[in-house]
C-alpha positions as CSV (number, residue, x, y, z in Angstrom):
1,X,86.8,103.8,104.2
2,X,83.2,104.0,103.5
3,X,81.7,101.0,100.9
4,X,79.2,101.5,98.6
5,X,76.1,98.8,99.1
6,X,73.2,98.8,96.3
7,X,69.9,96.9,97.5
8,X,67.3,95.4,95.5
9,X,64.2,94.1,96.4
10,X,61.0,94.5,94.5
11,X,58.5,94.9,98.0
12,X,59.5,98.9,98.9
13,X,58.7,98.5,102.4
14,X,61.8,95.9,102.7
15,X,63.6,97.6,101.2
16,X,63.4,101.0,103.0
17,X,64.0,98.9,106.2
18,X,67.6,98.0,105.2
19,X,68.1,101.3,104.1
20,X,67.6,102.7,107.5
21,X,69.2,100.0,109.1
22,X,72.1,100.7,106.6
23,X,72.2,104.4,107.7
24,X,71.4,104.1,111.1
25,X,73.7,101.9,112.6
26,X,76.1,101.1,109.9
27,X,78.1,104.1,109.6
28,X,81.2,103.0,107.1
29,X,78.5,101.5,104.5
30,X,77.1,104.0,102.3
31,X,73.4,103.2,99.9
32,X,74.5,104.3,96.8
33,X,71.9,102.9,94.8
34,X,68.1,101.4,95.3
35,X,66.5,99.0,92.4
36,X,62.7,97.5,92.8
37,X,64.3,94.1,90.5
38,X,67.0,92.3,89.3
39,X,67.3,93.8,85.9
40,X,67.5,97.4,87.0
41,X,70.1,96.4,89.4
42,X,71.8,94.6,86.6
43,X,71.3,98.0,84.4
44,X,72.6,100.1,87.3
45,X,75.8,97.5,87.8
46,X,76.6,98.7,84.5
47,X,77.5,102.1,84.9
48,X,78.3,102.4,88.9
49,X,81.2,100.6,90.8
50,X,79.6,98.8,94.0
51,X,81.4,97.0,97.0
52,X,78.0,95.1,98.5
53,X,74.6,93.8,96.9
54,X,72.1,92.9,99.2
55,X,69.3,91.7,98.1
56,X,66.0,89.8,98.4
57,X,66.0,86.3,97.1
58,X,62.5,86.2,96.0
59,X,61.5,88.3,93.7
60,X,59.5,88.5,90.3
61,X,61.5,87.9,87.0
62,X,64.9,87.2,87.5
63,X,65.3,85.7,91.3
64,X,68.1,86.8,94.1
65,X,70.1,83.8,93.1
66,X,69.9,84.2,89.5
67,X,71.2,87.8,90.6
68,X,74.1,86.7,92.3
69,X,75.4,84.5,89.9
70,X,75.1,87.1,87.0
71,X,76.7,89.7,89.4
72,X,79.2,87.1,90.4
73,X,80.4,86.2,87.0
74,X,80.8,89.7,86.1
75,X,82.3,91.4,88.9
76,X,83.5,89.0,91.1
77,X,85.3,91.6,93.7
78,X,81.6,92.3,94.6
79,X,80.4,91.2,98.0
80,X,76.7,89.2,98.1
81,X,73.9,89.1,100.9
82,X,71.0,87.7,100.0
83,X,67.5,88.1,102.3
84,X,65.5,85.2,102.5
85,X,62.3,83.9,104.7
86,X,62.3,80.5,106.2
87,X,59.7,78.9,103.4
88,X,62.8,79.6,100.8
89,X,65.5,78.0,103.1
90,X,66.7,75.1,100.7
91,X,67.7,77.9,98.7
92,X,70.6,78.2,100.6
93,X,72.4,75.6,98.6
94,X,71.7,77.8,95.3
95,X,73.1,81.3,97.2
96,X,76.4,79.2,98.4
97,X,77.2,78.4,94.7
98,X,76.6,81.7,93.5
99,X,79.5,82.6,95.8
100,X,76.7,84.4,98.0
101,X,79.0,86.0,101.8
102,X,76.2,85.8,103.8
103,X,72.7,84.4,104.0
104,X,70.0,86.2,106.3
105,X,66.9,85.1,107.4
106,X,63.7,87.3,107.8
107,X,62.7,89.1,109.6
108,X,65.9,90.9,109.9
109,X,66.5,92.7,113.2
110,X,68.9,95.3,114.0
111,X,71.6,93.4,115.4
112,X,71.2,91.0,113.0
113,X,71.9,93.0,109.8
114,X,74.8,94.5,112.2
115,X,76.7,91.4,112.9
116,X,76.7,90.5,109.3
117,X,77.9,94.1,108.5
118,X,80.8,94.2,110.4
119,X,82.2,90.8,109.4
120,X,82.1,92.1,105.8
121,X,83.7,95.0,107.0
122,X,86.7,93.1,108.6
123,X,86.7,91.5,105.0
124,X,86.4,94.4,103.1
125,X,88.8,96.1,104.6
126,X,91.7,93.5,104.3
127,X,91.0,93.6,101.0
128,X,91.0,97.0,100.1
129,X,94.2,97.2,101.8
130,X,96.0,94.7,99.4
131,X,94.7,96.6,96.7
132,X,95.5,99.5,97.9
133,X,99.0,98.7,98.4
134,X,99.3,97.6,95.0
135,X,97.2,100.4,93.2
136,X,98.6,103.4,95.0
137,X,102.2,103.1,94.7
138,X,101.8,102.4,90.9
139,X,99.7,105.3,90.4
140,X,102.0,107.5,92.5
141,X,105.3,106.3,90.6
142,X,103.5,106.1,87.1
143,X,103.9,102.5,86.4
144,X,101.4,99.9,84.4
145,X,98.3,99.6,86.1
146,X,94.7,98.2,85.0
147,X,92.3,101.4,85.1
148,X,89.7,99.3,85.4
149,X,90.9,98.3,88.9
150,X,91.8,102.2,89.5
151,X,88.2,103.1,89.0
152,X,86.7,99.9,90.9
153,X,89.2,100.7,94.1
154,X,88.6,105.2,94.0
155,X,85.5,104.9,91.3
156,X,85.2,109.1,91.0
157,X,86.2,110.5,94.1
158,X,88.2,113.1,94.8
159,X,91.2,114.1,97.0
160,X,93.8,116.7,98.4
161,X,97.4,115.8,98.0
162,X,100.5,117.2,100.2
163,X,103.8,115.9,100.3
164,X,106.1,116.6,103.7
165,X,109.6,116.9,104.1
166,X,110.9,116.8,107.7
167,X,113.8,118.3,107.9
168,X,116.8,119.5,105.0
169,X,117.1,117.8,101.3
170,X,118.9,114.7,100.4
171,X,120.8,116.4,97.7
172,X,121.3,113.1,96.4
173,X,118.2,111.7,95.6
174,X,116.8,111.5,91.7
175,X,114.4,114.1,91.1
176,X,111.3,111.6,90.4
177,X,109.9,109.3,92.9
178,X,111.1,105.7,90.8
179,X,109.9,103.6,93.8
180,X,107.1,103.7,97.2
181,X,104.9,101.7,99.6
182,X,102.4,102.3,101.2
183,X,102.7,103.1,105.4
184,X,99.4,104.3,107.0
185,X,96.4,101.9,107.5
186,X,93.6,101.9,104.9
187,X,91.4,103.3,107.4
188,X,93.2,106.2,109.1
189,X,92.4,109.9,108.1
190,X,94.7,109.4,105.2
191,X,96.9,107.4,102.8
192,X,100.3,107.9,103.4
193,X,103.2,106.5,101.0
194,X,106.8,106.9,101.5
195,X,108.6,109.2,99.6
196,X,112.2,109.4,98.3
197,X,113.6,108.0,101.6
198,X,112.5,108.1,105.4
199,X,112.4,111.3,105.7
200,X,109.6,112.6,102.8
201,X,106.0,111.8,102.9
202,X,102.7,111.3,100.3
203,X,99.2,112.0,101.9
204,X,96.3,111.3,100.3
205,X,93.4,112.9,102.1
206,X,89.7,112.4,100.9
207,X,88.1,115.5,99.8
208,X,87.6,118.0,102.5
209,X,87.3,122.2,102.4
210,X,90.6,123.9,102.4
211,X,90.5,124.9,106.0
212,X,89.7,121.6,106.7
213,X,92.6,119.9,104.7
214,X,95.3,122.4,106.3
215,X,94.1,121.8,109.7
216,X,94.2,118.0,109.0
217,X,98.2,118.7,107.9
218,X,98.7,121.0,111.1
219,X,97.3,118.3,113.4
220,X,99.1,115.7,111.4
221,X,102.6,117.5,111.6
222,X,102.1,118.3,115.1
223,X,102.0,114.0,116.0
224,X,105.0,113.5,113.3
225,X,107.6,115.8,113.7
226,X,110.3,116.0,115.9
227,X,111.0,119.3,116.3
228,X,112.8,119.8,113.8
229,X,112.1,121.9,110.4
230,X,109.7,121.0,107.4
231,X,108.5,121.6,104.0
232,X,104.5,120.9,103.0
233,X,104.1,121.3,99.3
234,X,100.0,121.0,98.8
235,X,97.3,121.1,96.2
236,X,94.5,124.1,97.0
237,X,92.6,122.1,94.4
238,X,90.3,119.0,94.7
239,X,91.6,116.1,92.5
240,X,91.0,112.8,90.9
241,X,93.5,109.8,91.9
242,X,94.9,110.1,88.3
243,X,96.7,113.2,89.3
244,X,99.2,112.2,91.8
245,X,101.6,111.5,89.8
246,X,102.0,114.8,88.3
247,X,101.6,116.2,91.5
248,X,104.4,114.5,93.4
249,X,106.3,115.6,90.3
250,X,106.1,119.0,90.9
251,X,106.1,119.2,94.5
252,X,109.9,117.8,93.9
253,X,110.4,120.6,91.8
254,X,109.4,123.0,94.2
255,X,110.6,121.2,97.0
256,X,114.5,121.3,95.1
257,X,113.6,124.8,94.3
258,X,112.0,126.6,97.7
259,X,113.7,124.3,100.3
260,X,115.8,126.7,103.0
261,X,117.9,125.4,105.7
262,X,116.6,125.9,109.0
263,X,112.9,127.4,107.8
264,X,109.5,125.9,108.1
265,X,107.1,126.3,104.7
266,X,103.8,125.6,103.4
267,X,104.0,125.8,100.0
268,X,100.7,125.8,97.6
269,X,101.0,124.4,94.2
270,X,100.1,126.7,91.3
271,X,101.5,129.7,93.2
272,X,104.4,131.2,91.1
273,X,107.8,129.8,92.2
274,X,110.4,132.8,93.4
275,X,112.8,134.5,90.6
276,X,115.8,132.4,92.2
277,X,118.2,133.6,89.8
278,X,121.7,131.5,89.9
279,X,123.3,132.7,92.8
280,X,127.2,132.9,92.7
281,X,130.6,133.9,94.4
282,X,131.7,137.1,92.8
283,X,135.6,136.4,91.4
284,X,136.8,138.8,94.2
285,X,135.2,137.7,96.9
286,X,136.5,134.2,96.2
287,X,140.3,136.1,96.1
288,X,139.6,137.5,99.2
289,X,138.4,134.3,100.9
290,X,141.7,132.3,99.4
291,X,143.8,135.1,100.8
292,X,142.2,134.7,104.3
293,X,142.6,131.2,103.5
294,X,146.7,131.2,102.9
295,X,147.4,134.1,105.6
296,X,149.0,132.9,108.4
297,X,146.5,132.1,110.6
298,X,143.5,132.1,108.9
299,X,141.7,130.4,111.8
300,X,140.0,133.6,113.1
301,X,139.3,135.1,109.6
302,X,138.1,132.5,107.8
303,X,135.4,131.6,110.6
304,X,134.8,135.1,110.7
305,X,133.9,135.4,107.0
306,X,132.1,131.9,106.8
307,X,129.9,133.5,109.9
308,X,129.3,136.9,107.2
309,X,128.6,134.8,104.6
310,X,126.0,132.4,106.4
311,X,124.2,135.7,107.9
312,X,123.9,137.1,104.9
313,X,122.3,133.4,103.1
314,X,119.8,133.6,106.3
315,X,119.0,137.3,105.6
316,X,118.4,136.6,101.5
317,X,116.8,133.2,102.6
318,X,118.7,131.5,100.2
319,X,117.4,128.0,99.1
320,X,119.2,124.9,99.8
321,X,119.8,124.4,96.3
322,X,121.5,127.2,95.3
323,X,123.7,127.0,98.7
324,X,125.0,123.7,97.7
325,X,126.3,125.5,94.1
326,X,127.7,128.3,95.9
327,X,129.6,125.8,98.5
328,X,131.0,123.7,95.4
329,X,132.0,127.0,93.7
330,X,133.9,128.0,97.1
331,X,135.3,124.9,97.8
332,X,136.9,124.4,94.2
333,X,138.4,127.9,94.7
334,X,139.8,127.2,97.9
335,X,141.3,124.0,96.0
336,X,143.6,125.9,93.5
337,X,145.7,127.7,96.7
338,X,145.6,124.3,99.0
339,X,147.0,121.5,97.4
340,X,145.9,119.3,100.1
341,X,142.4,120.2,99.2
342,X,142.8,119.1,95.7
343,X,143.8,116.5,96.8
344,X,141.1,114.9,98.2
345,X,138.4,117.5,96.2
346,X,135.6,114.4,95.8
347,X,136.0,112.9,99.3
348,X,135.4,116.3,100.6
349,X,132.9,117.3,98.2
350,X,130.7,114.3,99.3
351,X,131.7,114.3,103.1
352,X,130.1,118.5,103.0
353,X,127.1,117.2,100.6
354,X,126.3,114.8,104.1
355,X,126.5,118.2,106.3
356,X,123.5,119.8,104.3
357,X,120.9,117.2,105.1
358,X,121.3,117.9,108.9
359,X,122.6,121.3,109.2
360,X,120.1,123.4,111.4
361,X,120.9,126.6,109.9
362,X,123.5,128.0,107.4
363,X,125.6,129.5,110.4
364,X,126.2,125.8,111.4
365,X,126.4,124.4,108.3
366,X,129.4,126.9,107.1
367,X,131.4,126.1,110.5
368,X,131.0,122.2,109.3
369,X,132.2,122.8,106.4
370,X,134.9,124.9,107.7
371,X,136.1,122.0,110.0
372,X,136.4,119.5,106.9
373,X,138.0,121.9,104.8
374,X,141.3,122.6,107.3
375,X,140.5,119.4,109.0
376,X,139.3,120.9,112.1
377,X,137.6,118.5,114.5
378,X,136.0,119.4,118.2
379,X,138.9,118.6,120.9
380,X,136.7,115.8,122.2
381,X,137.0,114.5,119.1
382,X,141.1,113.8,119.3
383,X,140.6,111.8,122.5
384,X,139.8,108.8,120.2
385,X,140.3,107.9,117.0
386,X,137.5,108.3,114.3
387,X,137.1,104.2,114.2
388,X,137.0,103.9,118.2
389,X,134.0,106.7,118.0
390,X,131.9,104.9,115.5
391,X,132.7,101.5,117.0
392,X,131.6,103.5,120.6
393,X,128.1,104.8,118.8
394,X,127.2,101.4,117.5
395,X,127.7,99.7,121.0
396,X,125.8,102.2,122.5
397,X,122.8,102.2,120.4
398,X,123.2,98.5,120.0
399,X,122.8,98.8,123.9
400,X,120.1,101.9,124.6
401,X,117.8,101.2,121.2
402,X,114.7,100.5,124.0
403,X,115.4,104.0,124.7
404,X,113.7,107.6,122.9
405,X,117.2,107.6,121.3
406,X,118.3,110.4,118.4
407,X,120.9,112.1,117.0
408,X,121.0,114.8,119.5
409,X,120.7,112.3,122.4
410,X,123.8,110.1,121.3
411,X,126.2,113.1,119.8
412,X,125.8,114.3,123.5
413,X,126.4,111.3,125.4
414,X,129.6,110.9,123.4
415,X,130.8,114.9,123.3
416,X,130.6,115.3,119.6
417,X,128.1,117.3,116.8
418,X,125.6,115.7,115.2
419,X,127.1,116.6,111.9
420,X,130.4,114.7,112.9
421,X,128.1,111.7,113.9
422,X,126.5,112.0,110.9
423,X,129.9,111.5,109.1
424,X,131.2,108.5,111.0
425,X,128.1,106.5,110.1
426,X,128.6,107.8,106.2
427,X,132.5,107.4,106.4
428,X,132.6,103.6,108.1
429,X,129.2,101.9,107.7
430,X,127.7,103.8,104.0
431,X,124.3,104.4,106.0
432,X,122.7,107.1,108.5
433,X,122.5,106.7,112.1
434,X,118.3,106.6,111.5
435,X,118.9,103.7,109.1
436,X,121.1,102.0,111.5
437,X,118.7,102.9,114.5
438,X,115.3,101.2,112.8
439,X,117.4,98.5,111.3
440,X,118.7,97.5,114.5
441,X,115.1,97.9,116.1
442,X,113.1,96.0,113.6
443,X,115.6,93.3,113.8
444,X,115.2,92.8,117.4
445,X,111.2,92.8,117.2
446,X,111.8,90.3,114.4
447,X,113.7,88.5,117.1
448,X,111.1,89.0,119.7
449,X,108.0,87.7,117.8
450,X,109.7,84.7,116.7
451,X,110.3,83.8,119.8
452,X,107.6,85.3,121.5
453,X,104.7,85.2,119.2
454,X,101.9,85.6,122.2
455,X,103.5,89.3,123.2
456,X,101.0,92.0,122.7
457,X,102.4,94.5,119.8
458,X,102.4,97.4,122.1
459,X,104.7,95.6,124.3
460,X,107.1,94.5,121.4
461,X,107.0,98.4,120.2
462,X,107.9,99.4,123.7
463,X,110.7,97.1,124.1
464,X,112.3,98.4,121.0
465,X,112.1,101.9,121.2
466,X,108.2,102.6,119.9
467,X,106.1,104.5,122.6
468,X,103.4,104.6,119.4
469,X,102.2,100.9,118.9
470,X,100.8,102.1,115.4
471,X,104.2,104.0,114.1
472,X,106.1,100.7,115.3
473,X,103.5,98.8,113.2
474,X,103.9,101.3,109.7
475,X,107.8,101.1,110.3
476,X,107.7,97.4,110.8
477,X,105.3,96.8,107.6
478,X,107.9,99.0,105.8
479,X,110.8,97.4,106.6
480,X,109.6,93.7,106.1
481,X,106.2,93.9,103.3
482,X,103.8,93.2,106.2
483,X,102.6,94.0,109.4
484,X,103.8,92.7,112.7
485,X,100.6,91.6,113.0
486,X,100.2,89.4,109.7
487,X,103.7,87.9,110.6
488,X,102.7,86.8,114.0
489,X,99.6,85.1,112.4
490,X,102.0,83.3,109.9
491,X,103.6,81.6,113.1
């Protein structure tokens, strides 16, 4: 984050000094304005959002403490340092009632004007953060905020927007973003809120070149993901904070609408969206797949035609979307020739809506669903009972979470498919294993910085699973409303 500092100070010499200290050796304050008195400044306060006024406390007309007070009263986010030689000392008790942050002597040195610098810095930055926190996620979900706070925290900058989603949609989520926080520091590359749920992403990146806004994605996907496939929606266009709200709007349109299982994309706003015309079953190949369905043994034919069909979804590249309408349409056809299906139409219609959000590609996803339509499960499956597996993943995460664990890593340990894993956390606990995973986690750093408040974060994040000390710290400030950090301070 760079601040913006105005100084004032009617003797030019002075006042070119700080500027080249400023620009010299202050690199995350920024001179956005010069005034040779205290009623230009006052004039240029007017029109221009500042962060820091520095200025000279003796000067002709109205003084540096005079200044303050004014600029105090009207703006009071606005941080003060006020210049002074030694003959004006006692006014030192003036500058501390106008709510003055620091008081320098002359001459000012180098390391003098840097000390002072960086405190504010510390201070700024905490504070921009809260605010950031606040302003951001209301601006992002489109609720009441004071524009006058909007324009003091971005003033007129602009920005590139993308929004990430690892891995397959959550065809249950709304279509609108109704809630969000914000996860990366203040002072990282960008801003990045949560989206829908933990697995969808808001960056805010300040304005860049196009190459140099893709390449910051590319880098920033390469740290994130896990291997696993994606979806970057992006603007091409530079942007005003006012606008991300209409952009996270439609790049959940486009996401619902683009979206393909097993398929990486980088998708640009204001590109046309495909002609996805309503894909269906025709009525005779739903009569051929009920025959194959009520033969004798379907087994065999059934896989074999599920196989065809995913081959051919792959080869069309159909979205996610319209997969889930053609599965519904298939599954309520199957219903009418398999009373047992009818049955229990809802319970399978959810438990197949779970198999979409971590299907790898349509081949696996159509032998999923296969095994919960004729209740097919992998023969290490029948050596327990569905309870005795999830009551076997819980006690083994509850005993390996310190460990790089994942889906993949505990389906194999225990001889099952991620997708069944997937539906013994939905069917027994109503969460994901990655909810249960970071809940379990975050509840044992809770544990460990209550009772050890002097451990060193890193060591907290690496005793709970986190080789990144800096992801453990977003998750952490995610899952509780504050850093690790801030809570160990509370102690």
């Amino acid at each position: 984050m760079i601040y913006r500092v105005l100084l004032v100070d009617d003797e030019m010499p002075a006042l070119r000094y700080t500027q080249s200290i400023i620009e010299k050796y202050a690199p995350f304050f920024e001179v956005c304005g010069t005034c040779a008195s205290s009623e230009k400044a006052l004039e240029y306060l007017q029109d221009h959002a500042v962060d820091l006024l520095i200025t000279d406390i003796n000067m002709h007309g109205i003084n540096g403490i005079e200044l303050s007070k004014q600029v105090h009263d009207a703006n009071p986010h606005i941080h003060i340092i006020i210049i002074s030689g030694y003959a004006e000392f006692e006014y030192a008790q003036g500058a501390i009632q106008a709510s003055v942050d620091e008081y320098i002597l002359k001459p000012v040195s180098v390391s003098q004007m840097r000390t002072v610098l960086n405190r504010l810095k510390e201070k700024l930055d905490t504070e921009f953060t809260l605010q950031l926190s606040k302003i951001l996620p209301a601006l992002a979900c489109n609720d009441n905020i004071n524009q006058n706070d909007v324009d003091l925290l971005f003033g007129a900058s602009k920005y590139r927007f993308a929004l990430i989603r690892f891995g397959n949609l959550n065809l249950r989520l709304q279509d609108k973003l109704l809630s969000t926080s914000l996860t990366q520091p203040s002072y990282a590359e960008c801003y990045t809120l949560r989206g829908r749920d933990d697995d969808e992403q808001i960056l805010v990146f300040n304005e860049q070149s196009l190459e140099a806004f893709l390449t910051s994605i590319s880098v920033y996907m390469s740290q994130r993901s896990s291997g696993g496939t994606w979806t970057v929606v992006y603007t091409s266009a530079i942007q005003t904070i006012g606008h991300l709200y209409t952009f996270i709007n439609q790049s959940l349109l486009r996401l619902k609408a683009q979206v393909s299982i097993g398929r990486h994309q980088m998708l640009a706003l204001g590109s046309p969206l495909p002609n996805n015309e309503q894909e269906q079953f025709t009525a005779s190949e739903l009569r051929q797949l009920s025959y194959l369905a009520t033969s004798g043994k379907p087994s065999k034919q059934v896989k074999d035609h599920f196989l065809s069909v995913a081959s051919d979804w792959e080869k069309t590249k159909l979205t996610q979307t319209q997969a889930w309408v053609m599965v519904r349409q298939m599954v309520r056809s199957l219903s009418a020739t398999i009373p047992s299906l009818d049955a229990r139409m809802d319970d399978t219609l959810n438990e197949i809506q779970d198999l979409f959000q971590y299907a790898s590609s349509y081949g696996d996803l159509l032998m999923n669903i296969y095994s919960v339509l004729f209740n097919e499960t992998a023969p290490q499956d029948r050596k327990m009972s569905t309870s005795e597996l999830y009551d076997f993943a819980i006690h083994y995460i509850d005993e390996h979470y310190s460990e790089p664990l994942s889906m993949q890593s505990v389906s194999e340990e225990m001889g099952i498919s991620k997708t069944y894993l997937s539906r013994l956390f939905r069917n027994y606990s109503d969460t994901t294993f990655n909810t249960y995973l970071t809940r379990r986690r975050m509840e044992v750093a809770m544990q460990l910085l209550n009772s050890r408040p002097n451990l060193l974060l890193r060591d907290v994040a690496a005793f709970v699973g986190y080789e990144d000390a800096s992801y453990f710290s977003r998750v952490f400030h995610q899952y509780y409303g504050m850093t690790a950090s801030v809570f160990t301070a509370r102690k």
